[in-house]
C-alpha positions in Angstrom: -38.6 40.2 -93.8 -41.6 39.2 -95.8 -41.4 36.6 -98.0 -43.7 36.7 -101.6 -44.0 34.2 -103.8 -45.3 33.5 -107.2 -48.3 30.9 -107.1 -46.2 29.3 -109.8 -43.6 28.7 -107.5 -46.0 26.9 -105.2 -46.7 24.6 -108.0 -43.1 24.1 -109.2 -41.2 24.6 -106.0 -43.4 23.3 -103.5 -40.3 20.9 -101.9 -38.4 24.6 -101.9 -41.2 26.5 -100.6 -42.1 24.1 -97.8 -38.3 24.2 -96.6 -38.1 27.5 -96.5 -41.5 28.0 -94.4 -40.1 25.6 -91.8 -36.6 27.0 -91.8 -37.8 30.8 -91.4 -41.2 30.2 -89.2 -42.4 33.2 -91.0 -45.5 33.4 -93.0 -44.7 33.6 -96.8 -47.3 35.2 -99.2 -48.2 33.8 -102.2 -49.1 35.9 -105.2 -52.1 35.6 -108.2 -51.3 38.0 -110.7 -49.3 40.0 -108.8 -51.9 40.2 -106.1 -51.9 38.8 -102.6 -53.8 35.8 -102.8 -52.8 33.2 -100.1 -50.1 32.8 -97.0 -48.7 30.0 -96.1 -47.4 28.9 -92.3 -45.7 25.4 -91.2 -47.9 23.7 -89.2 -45.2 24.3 -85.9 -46.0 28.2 -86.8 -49.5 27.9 -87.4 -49.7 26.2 -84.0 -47.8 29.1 -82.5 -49.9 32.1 -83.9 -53.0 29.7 -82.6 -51.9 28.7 -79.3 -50.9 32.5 -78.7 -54.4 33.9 -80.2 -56.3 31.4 -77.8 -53.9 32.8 -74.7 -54.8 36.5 -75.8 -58.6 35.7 -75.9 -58.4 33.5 -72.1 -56.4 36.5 -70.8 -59.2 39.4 -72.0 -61.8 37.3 -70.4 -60.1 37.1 -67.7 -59.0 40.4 -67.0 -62.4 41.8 -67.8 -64.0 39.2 -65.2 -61.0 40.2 -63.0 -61.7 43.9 -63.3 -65.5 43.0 -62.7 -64.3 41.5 -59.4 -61.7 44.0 -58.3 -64.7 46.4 -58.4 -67.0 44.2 -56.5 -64.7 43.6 -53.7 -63.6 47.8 -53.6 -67.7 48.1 -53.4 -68.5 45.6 -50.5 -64.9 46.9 -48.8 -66.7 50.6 -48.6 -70.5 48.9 -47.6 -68.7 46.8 -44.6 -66.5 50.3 -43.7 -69.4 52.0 -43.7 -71.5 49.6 -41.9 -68.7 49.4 -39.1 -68.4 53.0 -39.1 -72.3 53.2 -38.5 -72.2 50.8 -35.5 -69.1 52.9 -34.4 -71.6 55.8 -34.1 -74.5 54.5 -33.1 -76.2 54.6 -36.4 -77.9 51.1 -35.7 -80.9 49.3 -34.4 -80.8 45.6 -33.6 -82.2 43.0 -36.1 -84.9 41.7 -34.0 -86.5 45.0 -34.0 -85.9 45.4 -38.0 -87.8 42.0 -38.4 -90.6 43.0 -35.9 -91.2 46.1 -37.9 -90.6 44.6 -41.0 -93.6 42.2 -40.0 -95.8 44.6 -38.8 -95.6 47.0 -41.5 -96.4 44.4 -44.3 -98.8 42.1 -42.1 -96.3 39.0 -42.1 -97.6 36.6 -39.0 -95.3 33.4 -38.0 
């Protein structure tokens, strides 16, 4: 349950305040004029909501970079099926003869 607090209370209570923030490892809101004005964490739960934000960020990274990979490896998969498929089936020439007409075609001399 949320806990709200008069800014006064801050000022007069701050021994109570503090207590209570380390006791319930909740946030508790402090209010100006009956507005929300501040929230205050111990610095164990502070820690927490910090240590757990930086996880959430290392693991979206990740799992973007992952997904980025998982689809690299599902492409090259299908290029290396299909080039074994093509040698299965004669769809082939040898290197050698790439290279030679590679070097004729664009005037490349060793």
């Amino acid at each position: 349950m949320a806990l709200i607090r008069p800014c006064a209370d801050l000022r007069n209570n701050y021994n109570e305040i503090s207590k209570l923030c380390h006791a319930t490892n909740e946030p508790i809101y402090i209010t100006k004029n009956g507005y929300n004005d501040l929230v205050l964490l111990s610095n164990e739960a502070y820690e927490q909501y910090e240590e757990k934000r930086i996880e959430d960020l290392i693991n979206k990274h990740f799992n973007e970079k992952l997904d980025d990979f998982e689809s690299f490896k599902k492409d090259i998969y299908e290029k290396i099926e299909k080039g074994l498929a093509d040698i299965e089936n004669g769809n082939y020439r040898p290197a050698q003869n790439f290279f030679q007409e590679m070097e004729e075609k664009y005037n490349i001399n060793e």
